[in-house]
ZAMARGU-4260 file (C-alpha; in steps of 0.2 Angstrom, whole numbers, plus 5000, padded with zeros to 4 digits):
<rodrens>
0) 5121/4914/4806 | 5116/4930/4810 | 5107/4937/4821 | 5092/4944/4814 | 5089/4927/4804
5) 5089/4921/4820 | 5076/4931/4827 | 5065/4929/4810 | 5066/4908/4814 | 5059/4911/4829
10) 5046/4921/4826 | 5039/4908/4810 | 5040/4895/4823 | 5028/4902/4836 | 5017/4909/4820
15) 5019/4890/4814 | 5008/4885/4829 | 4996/4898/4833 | 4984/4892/4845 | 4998/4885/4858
20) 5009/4900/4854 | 4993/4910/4858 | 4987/4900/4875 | 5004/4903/4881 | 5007/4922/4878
25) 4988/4921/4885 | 4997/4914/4901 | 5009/4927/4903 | 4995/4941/4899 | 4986/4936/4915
30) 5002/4933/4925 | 5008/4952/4917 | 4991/4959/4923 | 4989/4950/4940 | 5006/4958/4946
35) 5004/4975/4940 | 4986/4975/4946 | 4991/4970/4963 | 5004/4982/4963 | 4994/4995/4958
40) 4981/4992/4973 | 4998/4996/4984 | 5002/5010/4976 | 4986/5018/4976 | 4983/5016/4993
45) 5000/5025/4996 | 4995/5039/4983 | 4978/5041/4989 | 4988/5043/5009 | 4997/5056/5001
50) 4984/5066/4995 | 4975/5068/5010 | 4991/5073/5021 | 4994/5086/5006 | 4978/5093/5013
55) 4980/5092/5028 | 4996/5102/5031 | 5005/5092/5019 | 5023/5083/5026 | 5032/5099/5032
60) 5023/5105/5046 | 5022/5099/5064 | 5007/5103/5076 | 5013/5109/5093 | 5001/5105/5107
65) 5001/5107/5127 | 4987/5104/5141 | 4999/5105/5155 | 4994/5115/5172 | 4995/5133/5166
70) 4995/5149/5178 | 4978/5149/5178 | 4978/5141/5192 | 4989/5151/5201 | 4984/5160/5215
75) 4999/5171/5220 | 4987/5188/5222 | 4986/5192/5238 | 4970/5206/5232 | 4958/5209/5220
80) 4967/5225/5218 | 4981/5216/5209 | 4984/5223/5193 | 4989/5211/5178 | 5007/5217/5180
85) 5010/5211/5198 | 5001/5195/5194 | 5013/5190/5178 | 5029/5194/5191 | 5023/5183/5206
90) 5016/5167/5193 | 5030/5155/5196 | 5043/5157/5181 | 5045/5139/5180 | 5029/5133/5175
95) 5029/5127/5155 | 5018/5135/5146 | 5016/5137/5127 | 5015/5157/5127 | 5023/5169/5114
100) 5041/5167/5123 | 5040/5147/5119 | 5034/5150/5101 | 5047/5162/5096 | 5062/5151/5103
105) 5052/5138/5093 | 5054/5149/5078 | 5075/5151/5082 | 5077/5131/5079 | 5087/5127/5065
110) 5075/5122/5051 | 5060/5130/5056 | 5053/5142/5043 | 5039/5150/5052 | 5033/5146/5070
115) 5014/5152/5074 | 5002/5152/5090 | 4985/5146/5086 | 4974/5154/5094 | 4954/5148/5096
120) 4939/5156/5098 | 4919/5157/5095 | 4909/5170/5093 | 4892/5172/5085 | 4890/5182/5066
125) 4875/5191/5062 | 4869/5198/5045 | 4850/5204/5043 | 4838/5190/5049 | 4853/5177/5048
130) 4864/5172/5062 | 4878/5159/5062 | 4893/5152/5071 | 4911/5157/5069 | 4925/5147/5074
135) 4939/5157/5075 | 4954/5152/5071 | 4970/5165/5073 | 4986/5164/5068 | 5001/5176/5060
140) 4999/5182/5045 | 5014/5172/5040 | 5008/5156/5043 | 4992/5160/5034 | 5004/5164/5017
145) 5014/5147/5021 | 4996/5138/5024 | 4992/5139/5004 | 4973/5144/5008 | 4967/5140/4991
150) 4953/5155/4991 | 4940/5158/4977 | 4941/5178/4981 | 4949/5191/4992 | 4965/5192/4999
155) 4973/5185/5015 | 4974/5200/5028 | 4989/5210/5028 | 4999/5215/5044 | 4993/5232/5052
160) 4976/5229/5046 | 4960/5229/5056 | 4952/5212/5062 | 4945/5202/5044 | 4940/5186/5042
165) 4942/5174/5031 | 4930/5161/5030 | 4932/5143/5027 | 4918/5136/5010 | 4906/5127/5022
170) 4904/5141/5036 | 4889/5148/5026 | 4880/5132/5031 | 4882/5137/5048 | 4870/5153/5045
175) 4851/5151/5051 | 4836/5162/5049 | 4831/5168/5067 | 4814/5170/5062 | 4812/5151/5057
180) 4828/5145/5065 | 4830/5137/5046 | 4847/5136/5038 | 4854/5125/5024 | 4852/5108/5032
185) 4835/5109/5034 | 4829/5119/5019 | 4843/5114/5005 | 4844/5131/5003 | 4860/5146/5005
190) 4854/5157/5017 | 4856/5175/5009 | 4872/5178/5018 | 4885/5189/5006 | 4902/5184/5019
195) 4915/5193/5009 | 4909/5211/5002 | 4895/5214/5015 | 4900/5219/5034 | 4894/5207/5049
200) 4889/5212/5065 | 4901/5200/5077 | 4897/5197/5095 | 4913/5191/5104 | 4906/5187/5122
205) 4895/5173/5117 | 4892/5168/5138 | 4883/5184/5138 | 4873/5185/5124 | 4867/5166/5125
210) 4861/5174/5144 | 4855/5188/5136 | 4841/5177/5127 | 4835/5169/5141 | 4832/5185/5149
215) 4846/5183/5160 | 4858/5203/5160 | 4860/5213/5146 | 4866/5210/5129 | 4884/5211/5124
220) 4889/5223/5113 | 4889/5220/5095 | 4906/5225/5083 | 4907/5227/5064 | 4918/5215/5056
225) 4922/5214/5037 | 4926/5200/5027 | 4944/5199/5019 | 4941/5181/5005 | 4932/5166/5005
230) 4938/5150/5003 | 4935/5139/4986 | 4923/5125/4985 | 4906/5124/4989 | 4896/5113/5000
235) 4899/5098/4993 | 4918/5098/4994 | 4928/5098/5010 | 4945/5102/5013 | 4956/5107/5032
240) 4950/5125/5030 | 4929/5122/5028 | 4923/5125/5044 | 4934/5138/5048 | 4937/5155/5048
245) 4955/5163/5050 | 4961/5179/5055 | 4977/5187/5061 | 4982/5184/5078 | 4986/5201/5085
250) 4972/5209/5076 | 4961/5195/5085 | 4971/5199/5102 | 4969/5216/5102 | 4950/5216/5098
255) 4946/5201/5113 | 4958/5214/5124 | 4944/5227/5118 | 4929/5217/5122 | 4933/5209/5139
260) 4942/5224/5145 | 4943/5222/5164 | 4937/5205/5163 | 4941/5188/5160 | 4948/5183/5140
265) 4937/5163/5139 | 4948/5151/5137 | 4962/5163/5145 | 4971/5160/5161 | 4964/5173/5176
270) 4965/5176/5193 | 4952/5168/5207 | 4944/5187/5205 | 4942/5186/5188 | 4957/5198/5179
275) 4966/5190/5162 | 4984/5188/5164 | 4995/5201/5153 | 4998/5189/5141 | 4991/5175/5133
280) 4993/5155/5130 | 4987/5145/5120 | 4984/5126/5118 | 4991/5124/5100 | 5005/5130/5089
285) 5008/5128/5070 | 5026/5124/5064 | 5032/5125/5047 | 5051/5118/5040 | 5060/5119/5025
290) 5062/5100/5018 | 5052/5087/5024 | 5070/5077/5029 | 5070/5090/5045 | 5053/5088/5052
295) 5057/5073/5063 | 5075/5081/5070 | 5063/5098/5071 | 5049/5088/5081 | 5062/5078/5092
300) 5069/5097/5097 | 5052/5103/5101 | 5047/5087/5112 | 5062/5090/5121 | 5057/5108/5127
305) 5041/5098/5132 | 5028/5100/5120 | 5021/5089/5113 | 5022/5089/5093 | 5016/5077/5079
310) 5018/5078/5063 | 5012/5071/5045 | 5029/5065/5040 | 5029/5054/5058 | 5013/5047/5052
315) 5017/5044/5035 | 5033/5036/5040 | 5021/5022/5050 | 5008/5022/5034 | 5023/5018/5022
320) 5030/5003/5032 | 5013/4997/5030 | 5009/5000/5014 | 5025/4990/5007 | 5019/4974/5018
325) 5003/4977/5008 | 5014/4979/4991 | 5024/4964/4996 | 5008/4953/4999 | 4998/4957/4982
330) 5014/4958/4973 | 5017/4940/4979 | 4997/4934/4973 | 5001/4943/4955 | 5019/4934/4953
335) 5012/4915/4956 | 5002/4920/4940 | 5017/4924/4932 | 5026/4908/4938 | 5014/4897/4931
340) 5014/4908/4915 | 5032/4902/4915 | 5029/4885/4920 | 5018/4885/4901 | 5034/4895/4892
345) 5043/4880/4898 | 5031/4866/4893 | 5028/4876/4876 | 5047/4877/4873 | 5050/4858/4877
350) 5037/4852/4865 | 5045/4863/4854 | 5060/4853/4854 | 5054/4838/4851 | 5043/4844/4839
355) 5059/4850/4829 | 5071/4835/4833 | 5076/4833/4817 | 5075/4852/4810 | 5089/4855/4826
360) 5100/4840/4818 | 5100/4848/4800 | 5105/4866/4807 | 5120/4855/4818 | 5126/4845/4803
365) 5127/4861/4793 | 5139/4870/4806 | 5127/4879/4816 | 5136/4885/4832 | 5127/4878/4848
370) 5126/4897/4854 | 5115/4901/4838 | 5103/4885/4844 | 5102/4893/4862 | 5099/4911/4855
375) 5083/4906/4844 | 5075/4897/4858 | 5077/4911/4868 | 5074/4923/4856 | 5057/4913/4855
380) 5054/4912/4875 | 5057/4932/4876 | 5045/4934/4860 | 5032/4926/4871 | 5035/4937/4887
385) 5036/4953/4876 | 5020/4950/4868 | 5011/4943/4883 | 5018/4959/4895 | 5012/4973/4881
390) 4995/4964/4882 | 4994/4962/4899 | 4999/4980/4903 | 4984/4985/4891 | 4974/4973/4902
395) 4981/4982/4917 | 4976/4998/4912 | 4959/4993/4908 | 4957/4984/4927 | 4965/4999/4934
400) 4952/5010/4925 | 4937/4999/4930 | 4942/5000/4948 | 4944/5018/4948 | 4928/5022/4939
405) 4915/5010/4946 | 4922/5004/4963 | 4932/5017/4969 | 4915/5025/4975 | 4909/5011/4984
410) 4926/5011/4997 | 4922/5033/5001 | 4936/5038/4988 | 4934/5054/4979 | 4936/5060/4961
415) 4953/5065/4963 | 4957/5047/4974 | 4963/5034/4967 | 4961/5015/4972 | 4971/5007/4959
420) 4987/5019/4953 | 4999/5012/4941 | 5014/5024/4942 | 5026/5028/4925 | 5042/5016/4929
425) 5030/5000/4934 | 5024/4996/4915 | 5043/4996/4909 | 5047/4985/4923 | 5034/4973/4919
430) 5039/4971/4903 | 5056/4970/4909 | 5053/4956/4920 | 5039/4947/4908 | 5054/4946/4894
435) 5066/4938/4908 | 5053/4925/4914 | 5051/4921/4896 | 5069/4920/4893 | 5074/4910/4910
440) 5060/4898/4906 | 5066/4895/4889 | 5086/4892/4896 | 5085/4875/4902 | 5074/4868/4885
445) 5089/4878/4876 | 5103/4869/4886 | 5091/4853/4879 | 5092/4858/4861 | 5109/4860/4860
450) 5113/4842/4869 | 5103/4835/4857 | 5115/4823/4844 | 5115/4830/4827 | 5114/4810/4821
455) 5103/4804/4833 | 5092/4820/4829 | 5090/4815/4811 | 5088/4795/4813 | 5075/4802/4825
460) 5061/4803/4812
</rodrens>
């Protein structure tokens, strides 16, 4: 017989008896869309994970941190006199400290694309009757171009230039009317702050100027400052580079070296009399590396010199492990729907059988090999996991939509989150696996049929 008759029997038995045919492809639908919702729950968690580092740095980059015991505490001058020269040779030479020297032979590990200091600082921005905070964030102009800023206009700043900012979406929130001490948070309202194409008078030596007004010295001085971009998204959206504004590192040094000339750099080691160190160091370092396979053998190098570092890739390595006990549980709920979906195929199968006693006997006595048998009622099983599994994939999608569009919301997940996320390969597999659950339980009602006694089967009715 061949084989396309066969498959053309089998489907006008299961047509022959529609509703059983249809409450057991039922079965499978909702064993199909309990597996592949569950899974997607897993998945999406895992997707969702991965968005955020992707914002956050993404999985390439390691943060270089170190609060040891610097030289600010050194007290190797023996006179106020002492210039910033004599102090760097006397401060002990083996004291760790995360300086330009320790950055650079960061930068020389194998694997490390670029190697920045981050360098932090406040000051206080003023633009006609509007005042606001800056948090300054300085780092090379490198690492600026590796960070993938994503800006609504401007350009980074390029090396050689004069000290430009470039502000992060939600710093214009942090603008207020001096006259009403109002900003956005209490009005609703954009002050009338232009960051990027008009200038800003900057006040570095915030200490004196918040002295200043409450009538305690003079005020600081105050210095121009242009804006270079701005980044996108407005105040609604947030992202890594909101609340920040960046600028180059050495156009930042040279300006604070400006302002606190003969005095103290904040946040800067100094002598008990007050003088800044010729050099700076810093509490944070920002490390790029070419594949994300390197950053943990890059990370254990760095933690070696005695830094600490942590990265994304380290984090995400712990999420994952997580996640796939997550997978493994709600696969486990989606595929007991699936075994009782197969427990019916069985049931429906067996009842076939006896059902047809007699039409198996004919198809014996006529020479119809016992493989033939086997192939038409598993031809039958595996109709009724394929049809079930394309249903319940439809099912799964609608689910999967549902949870994205109405609940997602409720669990703090954005528009471009996803709770539920059914990846490309996972319907194929389904299916893939519905069709064997059909055909494995159909095997043993098929071993049945072809015991069955061509003589006995017709004297059975």
């Amino acid at each position: 017989m061949r084989f396309l008759d066969l498959l053309q029997m089998s489907v006008m038995n299961l047509w022959r008896r529609k509703l059983r045919t249809v409450l057991t492809v039922l079965g499978v639908v909702i064993g199909t869309a309990s597996i592949v919702v569950m899974l997607s729950l897993g998945f999406g968690l895992d997707k969702s994970a991965m968005e955020q580092i992707k914002e956050s740095g993404g999985l390439t980059t390691i943060s270089v941190t170190y609060d040891g015991e610097s030289s600010s505490t050194s007290t190797s001058s023996s006179s106020d006199a002492l210039n910033a020269t004599d102090i760097n040779a006397n401060t002990s030479s083996d004291t760790l400290q995360l300086d330009d020297e320790a950055v650079e032979e960061i930068g020389k590990l194998e694997h490390v694309v670029v190697a920045s200091p981050i360098l932090n600082f406040s000051a206080v921005a003023r633009q006609g009757i509007y005042e606001g905070y800056l948090n300054l964030v300085g780092m090379t102009v490198e690492a600026l171009e590796q960070m993938n800023i994503p800006l609504i206009s401007g350009t980074l700043p390029q090396k050689g230039d004069e000290l430009k900012f470039v502000f992060g979406n939600q710093v214009i929130g942090d603008f207020y009317n001096r006259k009403t001490e109002e900003g956005y948070w209490e009005t609703g309202e954009l002050p009338d702050v232009d960051l990027v194409n008009t200038s800003l008078f900057v006040i570095f030596d915030t200490d004196a100027y918040y002295s200043a007004q409450n009538g305690e010295g003079a005020s600081p001085k105050k210095y121009i400052v242009n804006g270079s971009a701005l980044v996108e998204g407005d105040m609604e959206e947030y992202n890594d580079f909101s609340y920040n504004t960046y600028v180059d590192i050495e156009a930042l040094k040279t300006q604070l070296k400006k302002v606190f000339k003969g005095k103290a750099i904040p946040g800067q080691p100094s002598t008990k009399s007050g003088k800044s160190y010729g050099k700076f160091e810093y509490s944070q370092a920002y490390v790029k590396v070419d594949e994300m396979n390197n950053v943990l053998t890059v990370q254990k190098q760095i933690k070696e010199m005695g830094f600490e570092a942590t990265s994304n890739a380290e984090y995400l390595k712990t999420m994952q492990k997580q996640y796939r006990s997550i997978q493994a549980v709600l696969g486990g709920i989606g595929a007991v729907s699936l075994f009782v979906a197969a427990i019916g195929i069985a049931n429906t199968m067996m009842m076939s059988i006896y059902e047809r006693t007699k039409e198996i006997g004919i198809i014996k006595v006529l020479g119809c090999g016992l493989s033939n048998i086997r192939t038409m009622f598993l031809a039958e099983a595996a109709f009724i996991g394929f049809i079930g599994g394309f249903f319940g994939l439809i099912l799964s999608y609608l689910i999967s939509f549902i949870i994205n569009k109405f609940l997602a919301g409720m669990y703090g997940y954005t528009d471009t989150q996803t709770l539920s996320y059914i990846p490309l390969w996972l319907p194929l597999v389904a299916l893939v696996f519905a069709i064997l659950v059909g055909m494995l339980a159909g095997f043993f009602p098929a071993l049945r049929a072809m015991k069955l006694s061509p003589l006995a089967a017709i004297r059975n009715e």
